[in-house]
C-alpha positions, 0 to 999 in steps of 0.5 A: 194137593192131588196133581196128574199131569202131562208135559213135553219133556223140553223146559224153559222157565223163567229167571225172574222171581225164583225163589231160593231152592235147594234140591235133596237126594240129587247128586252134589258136589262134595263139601259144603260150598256157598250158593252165591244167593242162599245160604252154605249148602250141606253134602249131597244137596245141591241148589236147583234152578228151573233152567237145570230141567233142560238136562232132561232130569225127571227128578229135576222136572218133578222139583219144577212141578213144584217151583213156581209159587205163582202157577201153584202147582205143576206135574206130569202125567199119571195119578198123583197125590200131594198136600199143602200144609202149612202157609209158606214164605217166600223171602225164606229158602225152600228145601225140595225133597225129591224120592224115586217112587218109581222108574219104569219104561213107560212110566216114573213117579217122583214124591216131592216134599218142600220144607221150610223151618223145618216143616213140610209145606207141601206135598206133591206126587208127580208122575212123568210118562213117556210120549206113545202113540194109541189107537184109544182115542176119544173126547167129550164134544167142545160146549157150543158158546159164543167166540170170546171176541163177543162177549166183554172182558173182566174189566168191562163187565166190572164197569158196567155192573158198578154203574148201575145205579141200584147195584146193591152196596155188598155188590158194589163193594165186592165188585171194587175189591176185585177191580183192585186186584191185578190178575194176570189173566184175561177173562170173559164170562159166557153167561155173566150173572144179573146182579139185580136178580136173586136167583140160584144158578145150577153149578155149572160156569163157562168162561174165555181165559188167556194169559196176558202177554205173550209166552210164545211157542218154545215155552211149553212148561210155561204153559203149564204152568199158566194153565195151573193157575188158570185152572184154580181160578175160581174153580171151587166158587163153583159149588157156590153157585146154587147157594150164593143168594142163601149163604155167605162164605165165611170160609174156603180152601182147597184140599186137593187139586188135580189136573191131566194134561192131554193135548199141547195148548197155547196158554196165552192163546183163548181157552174155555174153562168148563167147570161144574160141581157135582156135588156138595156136603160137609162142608166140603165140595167137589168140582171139576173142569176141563180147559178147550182150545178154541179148535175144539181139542180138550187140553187139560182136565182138572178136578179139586175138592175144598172147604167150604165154610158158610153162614146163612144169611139173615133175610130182611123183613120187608114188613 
């Protein structure tokens, strides 16, 4: 998982469904003492929860980057380089090893390696910048589209294709599987496909995402947080666009993910989630996305190559 990020140095996370996390190479105390919800932990390690970033750590925040199970994935700014290998469980705890890669001025990188049983599950490098100011200061224009208060959610949409009488019956299928799904995000498609018309689409997709509820202002990691989760949402589907009437997916993963932080934002607040492909092969396909506040202020920028693992489809004669 290839991550680049940038968050504010103020942290809140929330203390609902965190997992167990015990931090390597931080300072502990000395001895073995028992976590009041985990296990006994060795010397030199130390149980890490999120609130433990206020401290300002940026060995703590690198541990945070790769806390939240449900955001995936979260760092700051900088090139970074991790990998997710192994399918993790969250009922067991998580040992999070944290290196100093680099510690500079303006700049640090922390590596993160999370262990469970004993193996690693996932790689993360974060690399953490001091806010500076530059007079180098320029952005792609913000895509013209209609404001998300025209255009209909995920839920309406879904409802509106499943009444269509003559909806294909894999249509109708798919469509009630996703309807199914909590998801806790809004959506609204800038230019929702037509069903009934087989046809390829240029890699290319735009679509409105808030999150659902409220976050409030203070919570700017938790943004991040939530754009992370955003910003995997769908996204590799989009190398899928040119072929979907062609091939069925037989099977997709990602193999690496970043993302780049630029401007603060509102997760809870409408983002257009601009994705393209620009290229594909080997069963492999690139994509890459950028999320815009509604004033036009590009926010984050995300890039991820995955698997993609297709079959074709067999064409009915008609004869």
């Amino acid at each position: 998982m290839r991550i680049s990020a940038c968050l504010p140095s103020a942290a809140s996370w929330p203390a609902a469904s965190e997992p167990h996390v015990v931090l390597a190479g931080s300072r502990g105390p000395a001895g073995r003492r028992r976590s009041p919800r985990g296990p006994p932990q060795r010397p030199g390690y130390q149980r890490a929860q999120p609130r433990a970033a206020r401290r300002g750590s940026v060995q703590r925040k690198a541990l945070l980057g790769t806390h939240n199970p449900a955001a995936v994935w979260g760092s700051d700014r900088g090139p970074g380089l991790g990998g997710c290998s192994q399918v993790w469980d969250p009922k067991v705890p998580v040992l999070y090893q944290v290196e100093r890669t680099r510690t500079g001025t303006s700049f640090s990188v922390r590596s993160v390696k999370a262990v469970q049983h004993g193996k690693p599950i996932f790689i993360c490098q974060a690399s953490f910048q001091q806010a500076q100011p530059s007079p180098l200061q320029h952005q792609f224009p913000m895509p013209a589209v209609p404001p998300p208060e025209e255009l209909l959610d995920h839920e309406a949409l879904i409802d509106q294709y499943l009444r269509d009488p003559n909806l294909q019956e894999m249509y109708r299928v798919g469509l009630n599987r996703i309807a199914a799904k909590e998801v806790p995000i809004e959506i609204k498609l800038v230019n929702p496909p037509i069903l009934s018309q087989l046809q390829s689409k240029e890699p290319k997709q735009m679509f409105w995402v808030r999150a659902r509820g409220h976050i409030g202002e203070g919570d700017m990691k938790m943004h991040c947080c939530v754009a992370a989760y955003i910003s995997d949402y769908a996204f590799l589907g989009t190398a899928l666009l040119p072929h979907q009437w062609q091939c069925n997916v037989h099977f997709m993963v990602s193999l690496d993910h970043s993302m780049w932080f630029h401007n603060p934002f509102r997760a809870d607040h409408w983002m257009l989630y601009e994705c393209e492909s620009p290229w594909a092969g080997g069963s492999r396909g690139l994509v890459q996305g950028r999320l815009w506040r509604r004033d036009g202020i590009l926010a984050v920028s995300c890039a991820q190559e995955g698997v993609i693992r297709v079959k074709s489809r067999v064409s009915e004669s008609k004869l």
